[in-house]
matplotlib code that plots the C-alpha trace (Angstrom):
import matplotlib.pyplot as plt

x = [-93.2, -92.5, -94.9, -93.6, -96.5, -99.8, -102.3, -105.7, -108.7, -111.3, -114.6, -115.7, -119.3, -120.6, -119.2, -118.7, -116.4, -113.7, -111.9, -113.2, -111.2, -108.1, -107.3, -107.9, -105.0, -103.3, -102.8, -101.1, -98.5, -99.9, -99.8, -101.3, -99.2, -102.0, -105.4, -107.3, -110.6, -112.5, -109.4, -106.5, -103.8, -101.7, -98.6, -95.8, -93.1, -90.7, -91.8, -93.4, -94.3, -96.7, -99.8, -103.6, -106.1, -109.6, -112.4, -115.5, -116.3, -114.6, -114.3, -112.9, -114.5, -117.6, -116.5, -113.9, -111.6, -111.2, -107.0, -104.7, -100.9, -98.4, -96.6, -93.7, -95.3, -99.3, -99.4, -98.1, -99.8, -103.3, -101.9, -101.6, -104.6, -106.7, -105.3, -106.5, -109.9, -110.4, -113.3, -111.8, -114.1, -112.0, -110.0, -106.3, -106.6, -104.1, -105.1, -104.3, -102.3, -99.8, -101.0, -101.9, -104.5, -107.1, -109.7, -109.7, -112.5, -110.3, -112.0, -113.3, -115.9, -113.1, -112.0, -108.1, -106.4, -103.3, -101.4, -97.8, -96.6, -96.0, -92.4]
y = [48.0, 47.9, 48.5, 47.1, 48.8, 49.7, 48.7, 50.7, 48.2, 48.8, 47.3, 46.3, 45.8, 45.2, 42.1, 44.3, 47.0, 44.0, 44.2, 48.0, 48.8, 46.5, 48.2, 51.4, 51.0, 49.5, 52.6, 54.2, 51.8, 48.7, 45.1, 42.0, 40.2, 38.1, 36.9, 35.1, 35.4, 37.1, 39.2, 40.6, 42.5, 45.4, 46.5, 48.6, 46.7, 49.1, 49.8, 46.5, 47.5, 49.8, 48.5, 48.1, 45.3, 45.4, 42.9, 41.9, 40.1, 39.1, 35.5, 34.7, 37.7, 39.4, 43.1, 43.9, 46.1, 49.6, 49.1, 46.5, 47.0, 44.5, 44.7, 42.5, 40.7, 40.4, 39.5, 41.8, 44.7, 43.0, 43.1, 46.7, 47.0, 45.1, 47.2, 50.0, 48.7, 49.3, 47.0, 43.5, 42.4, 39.5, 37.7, 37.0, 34.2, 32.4, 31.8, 29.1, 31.8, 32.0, 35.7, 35.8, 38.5, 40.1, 43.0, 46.2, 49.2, 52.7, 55.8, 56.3, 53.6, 51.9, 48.6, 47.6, 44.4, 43.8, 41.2, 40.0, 36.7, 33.3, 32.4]
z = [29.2, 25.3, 22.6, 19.6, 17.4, 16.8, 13.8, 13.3, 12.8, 10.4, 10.5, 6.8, 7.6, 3.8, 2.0, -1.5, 0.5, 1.9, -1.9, -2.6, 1.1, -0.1, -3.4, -1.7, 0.9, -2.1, -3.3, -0.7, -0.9, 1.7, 0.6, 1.9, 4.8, 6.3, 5.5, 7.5, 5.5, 8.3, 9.0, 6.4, 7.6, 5.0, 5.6, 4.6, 2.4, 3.6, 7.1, 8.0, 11.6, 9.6, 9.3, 9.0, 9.5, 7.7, 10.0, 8.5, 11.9, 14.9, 15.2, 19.1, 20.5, 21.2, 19.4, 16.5, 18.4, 17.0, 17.4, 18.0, 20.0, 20.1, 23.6, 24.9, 27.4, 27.2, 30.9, 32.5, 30.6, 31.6, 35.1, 35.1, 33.1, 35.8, 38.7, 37.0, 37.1, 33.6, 31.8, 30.7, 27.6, 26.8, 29.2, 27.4, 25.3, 23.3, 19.3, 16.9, 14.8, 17.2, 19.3, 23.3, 23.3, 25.7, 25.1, 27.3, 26.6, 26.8, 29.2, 25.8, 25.0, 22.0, 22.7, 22.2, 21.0, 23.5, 21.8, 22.1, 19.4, 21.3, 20.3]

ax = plt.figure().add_subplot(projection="3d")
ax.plot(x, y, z, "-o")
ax.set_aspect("equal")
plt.show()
């Protein structure tokens, strides 16, 4: 199995905070690489794979995950997942921005993004 990376999510829960939290991570050197109004992702101009996303809601799914990791194949990781018996809270999905993702809660209560990008 290959992890290609993994992106902390941040829940910005007060509309005032989305820029205040963008000029923050600014500052340490991240700039904008998607923004999909309800979702913006930062990342490293010189280490692209290094990155953050700021949520002010979740738009396909129930929760805003607390992280997000990009595998190669989505499929095969929910297989394992689901022999595990781990909790599934969103079955995989694919998105109109191009990601096949599912939700999984970790043994401690956080839930994770597992995505991979649809060529």
């Amino acid at each position: 199995m290959s992890i290609r990376r993994i992106v902390p999510n941040i829940h910005v829960e007060a509309e005032g905070r989305w820029n205040t939290s963008r000029e923050f991570y600014g500052l340490l050197g991240f700039e904008e690489v998607m923004d999909m109004g309800w979702v913006t992702t930062l990342a490293s101009p010189t280490n692209p794979t290094a990155q953050i996303s700021l949520f002010t809601e979740e738009r396909t799914a129930p929760v805003v995950p607390d992280l997000s990791v990009e595998v190669e194949d989505v499929d095969a990781v929910y297989a394992q997942v689901v022999a595990s018996g781990a909790e599934i809270v969103r079955e995989p999905r694919d998105e109109e921005w191009g990601v096949r993702r599912f939700f999984v809660r970790d043994p401690n209560g956080r839930v994770v993004n597992v995505l991979t990008h649809r060529s």
